[in-house]
C-alpha positions in Angstrom: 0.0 0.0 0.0 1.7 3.2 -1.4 0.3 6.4 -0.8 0.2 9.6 -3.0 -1.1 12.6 -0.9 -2.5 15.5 -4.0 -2.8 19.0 -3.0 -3.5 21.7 -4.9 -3.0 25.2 -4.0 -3.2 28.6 -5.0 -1.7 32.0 -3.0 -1.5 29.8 -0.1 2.2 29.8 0.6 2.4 30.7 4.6 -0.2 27.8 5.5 1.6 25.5 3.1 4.5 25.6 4.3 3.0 24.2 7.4 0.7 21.9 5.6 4.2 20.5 4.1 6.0 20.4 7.5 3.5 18.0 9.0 3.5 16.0 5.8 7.1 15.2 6.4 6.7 14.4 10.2 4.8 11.5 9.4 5.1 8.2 11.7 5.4 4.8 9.9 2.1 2.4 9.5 0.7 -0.1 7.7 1.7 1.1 4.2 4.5 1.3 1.7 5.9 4.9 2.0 4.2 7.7 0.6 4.8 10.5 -2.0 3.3 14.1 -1.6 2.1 15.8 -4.7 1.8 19.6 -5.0 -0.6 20.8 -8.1 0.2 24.7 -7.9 -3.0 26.3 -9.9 -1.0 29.4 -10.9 0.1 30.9 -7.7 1.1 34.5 -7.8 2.9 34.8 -4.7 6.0 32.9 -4.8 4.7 29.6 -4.0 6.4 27.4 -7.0 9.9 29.6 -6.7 9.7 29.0 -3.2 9.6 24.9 -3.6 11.7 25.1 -6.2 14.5 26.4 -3.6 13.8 22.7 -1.7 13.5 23.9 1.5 15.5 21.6 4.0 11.8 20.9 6.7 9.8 19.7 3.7 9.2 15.7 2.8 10.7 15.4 -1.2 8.0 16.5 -3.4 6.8 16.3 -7.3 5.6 20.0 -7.9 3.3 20.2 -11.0 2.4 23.5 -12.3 -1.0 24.8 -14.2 -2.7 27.9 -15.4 -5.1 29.0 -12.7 -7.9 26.4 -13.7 -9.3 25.4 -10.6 -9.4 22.3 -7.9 -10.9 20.4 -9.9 -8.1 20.2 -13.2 -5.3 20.8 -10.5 -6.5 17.5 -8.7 -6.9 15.4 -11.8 -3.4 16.5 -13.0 -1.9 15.5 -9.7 -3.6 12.3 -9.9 -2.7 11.3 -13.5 1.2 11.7 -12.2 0.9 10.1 -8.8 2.1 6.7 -8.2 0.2 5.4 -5.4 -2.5 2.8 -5.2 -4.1 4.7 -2.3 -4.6 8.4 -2.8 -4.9 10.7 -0.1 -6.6 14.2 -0.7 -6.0 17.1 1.3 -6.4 21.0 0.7 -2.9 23.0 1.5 -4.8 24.7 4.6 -4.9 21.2 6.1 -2.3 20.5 9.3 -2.3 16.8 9.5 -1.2 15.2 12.9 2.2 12.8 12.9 -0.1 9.6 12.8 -2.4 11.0 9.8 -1.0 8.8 6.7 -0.7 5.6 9.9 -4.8 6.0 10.5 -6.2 6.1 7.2 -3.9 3.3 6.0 -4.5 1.6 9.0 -9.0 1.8 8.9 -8.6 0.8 4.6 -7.0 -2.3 5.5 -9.3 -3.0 8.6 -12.4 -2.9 6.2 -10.5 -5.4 3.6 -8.5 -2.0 1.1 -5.2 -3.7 0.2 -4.3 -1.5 -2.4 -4.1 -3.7 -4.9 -6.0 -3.2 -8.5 -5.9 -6.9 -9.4 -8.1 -8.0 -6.5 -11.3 -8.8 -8.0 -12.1 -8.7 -3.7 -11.2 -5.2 -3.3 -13.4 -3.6 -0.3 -15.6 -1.0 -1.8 -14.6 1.7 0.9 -13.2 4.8 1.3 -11.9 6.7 4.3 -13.2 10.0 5.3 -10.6 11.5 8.5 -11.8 14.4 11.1 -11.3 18.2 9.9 -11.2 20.8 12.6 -11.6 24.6 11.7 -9.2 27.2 13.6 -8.5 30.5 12.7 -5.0 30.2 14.7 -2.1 30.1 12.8 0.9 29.6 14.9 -0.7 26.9 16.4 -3.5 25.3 14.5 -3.2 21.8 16.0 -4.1 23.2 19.3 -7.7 23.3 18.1 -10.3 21.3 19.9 -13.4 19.6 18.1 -16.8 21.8 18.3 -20.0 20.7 16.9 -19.8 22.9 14.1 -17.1 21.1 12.8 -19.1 17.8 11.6 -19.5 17.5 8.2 -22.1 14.6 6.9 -20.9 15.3 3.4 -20.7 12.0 1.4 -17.0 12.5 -0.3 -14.9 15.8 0.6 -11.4 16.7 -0.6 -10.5 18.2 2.2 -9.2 14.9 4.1 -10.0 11.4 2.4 -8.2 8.5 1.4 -9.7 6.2 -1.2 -8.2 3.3 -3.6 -6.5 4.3 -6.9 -9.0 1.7 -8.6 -12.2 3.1 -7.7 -11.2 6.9 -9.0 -10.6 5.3 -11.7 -13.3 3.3 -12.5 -15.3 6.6 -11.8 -13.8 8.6 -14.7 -15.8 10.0 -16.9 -13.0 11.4 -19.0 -9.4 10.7 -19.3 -8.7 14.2 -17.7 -9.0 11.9 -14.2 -11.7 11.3 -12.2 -13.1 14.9 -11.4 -15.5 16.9 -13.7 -13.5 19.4 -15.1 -16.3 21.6 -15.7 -16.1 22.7 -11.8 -14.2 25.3 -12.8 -15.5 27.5 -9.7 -16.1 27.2 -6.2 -17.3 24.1 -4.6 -19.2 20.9 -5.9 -16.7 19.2 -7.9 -15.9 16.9 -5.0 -19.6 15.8 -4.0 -20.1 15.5 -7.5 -17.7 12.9 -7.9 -19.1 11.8 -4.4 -22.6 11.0 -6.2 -20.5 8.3 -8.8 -18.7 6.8 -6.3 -21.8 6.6 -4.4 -23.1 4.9 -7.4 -20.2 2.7 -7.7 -21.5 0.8 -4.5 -18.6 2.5 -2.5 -19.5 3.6 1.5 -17.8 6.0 3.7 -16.1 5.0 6.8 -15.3 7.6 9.5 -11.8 7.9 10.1 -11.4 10.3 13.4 -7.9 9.9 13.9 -6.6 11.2 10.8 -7.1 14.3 11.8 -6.4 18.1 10.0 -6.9 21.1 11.8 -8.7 23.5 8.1 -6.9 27.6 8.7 -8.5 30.2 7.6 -7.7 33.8 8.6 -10.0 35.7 11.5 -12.9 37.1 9.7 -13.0 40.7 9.4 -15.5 43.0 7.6 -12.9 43.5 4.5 -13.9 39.9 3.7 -17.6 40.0 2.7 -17.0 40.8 -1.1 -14.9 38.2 -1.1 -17.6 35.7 0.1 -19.9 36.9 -1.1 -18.2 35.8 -4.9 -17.5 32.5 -3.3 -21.2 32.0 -2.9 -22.0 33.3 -6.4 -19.7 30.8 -7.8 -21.0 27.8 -5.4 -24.4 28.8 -6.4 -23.4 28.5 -10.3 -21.9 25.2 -9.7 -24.6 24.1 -7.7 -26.9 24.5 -11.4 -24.0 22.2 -12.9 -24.4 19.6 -10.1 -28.5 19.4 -10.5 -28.2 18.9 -14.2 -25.5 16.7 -14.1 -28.0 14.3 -10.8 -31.4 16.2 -11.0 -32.9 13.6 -8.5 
């Protein structure tokens, strides 16, 4: 069991760098090794010169670079290059604890995921771990869980672990396995969710493999911002209802 880890990024170079840093602190477990995979989506802040300079507190990583084109095309890119036949997404504001990799590898193979694509008896699972929001940047880990940090979404990018096989078998193109057509905010992950779903696949909570989400303190200067955020969910939400209208 070999594990790719994909994150894309844009302009988020400070919480990367920490994002990267746990990465590379990872304990040992039940798998193979693991490779991290960084899709910048056209940064403009320095973030591909930056890794470029191989900064000595980072795990080795294969940097892939795209025109600003979204999660969705950054992830698929990422995923047609990595190696692994588990693959781990997370978004580069995600601090993983030292046992994250160990605990995702460790619930796939206690529900019958080996990893392997020529097992006809591969498990039809999927690991989804816990994703705590904090707004506290020197420390995000320090975090505790609050009720408005479940999530009963289906499939989210954020922090899942999931065989190479299935994201395959749920392409749609040869792009990869995301709709490419998510161009904007949101959606392109649940939608994926609902053919996975369809694929006979089931979530299993994975609590351990915990990432503490950053985002900055909100402040007034923010509310243009969100509110385009919203506009864009709300146009890919009309994608999402004609793609699964029931």
């Amino acid at each position: 069991m070999y594990i790719s880890v994909i994150i894309p990024t844009y302009n988020r170079r400070p919480i990367l760098q920490k994002c990267l840093q746990a990465l590379a602190q990872q304990q040992p477990g039940p798998y193979d090794g693991y490779e991290v995979v960084v899709v910048d989506d056209g940064s403009t802040d320095g973030t591909v010169e930056w890794l470029q300079s191989q900064p000595p507190d980072l795990p080795p990583i294969k940097l892939l670079c795209q025109e600003h084109r979204g999660p969705a095309a950054a992830r698929n890119l990422g995923f047609r290059h990595a190696q692994g036949s588990i693959i781990v997404f997370i978004d580069s504001d995600l601090v993983v604890v030292d046992h994250f990799l160990a605990a995702h590898a460790q619930m796939l193979r206690r529900h019958g995921v080996k990893g392997d694509p020529s097992s006809l008896q591969e498990a039809k699972v999927f690991t989804y771990g816990r994703v705590i929001n904090t707004c506290n940047f020197q420390d995000p880990c320090s975090e505790p869980f609050k009720p408005t940090d479940f999530s009963a979404a289906f499939f989210a990018t954020g922090n899942v672990a999931i065989a190479r096989h299935w994201l395959e078998r749920a392409c749609e193109t040869p792009a990869g396995p995301f709709d490419e057509r998510f161009h904007l905010y949101g959606w392109e992950d649940l939608e994926l969710g609902v053919r996975l779903k369809h694929l006979g696949l089931r979530l299993v909570k994975c609590p351990q493999a915990t990432g503490y989400h950053w985002h900055p303190p909100f402040e007034l200067a923010q509310i243009p911002a969100l509110i385009e955020r919203e506009r864009q969910r709300g146009r890919m939400g009309i994608l999402f209802y004609q793609k699964h209208p029931t």
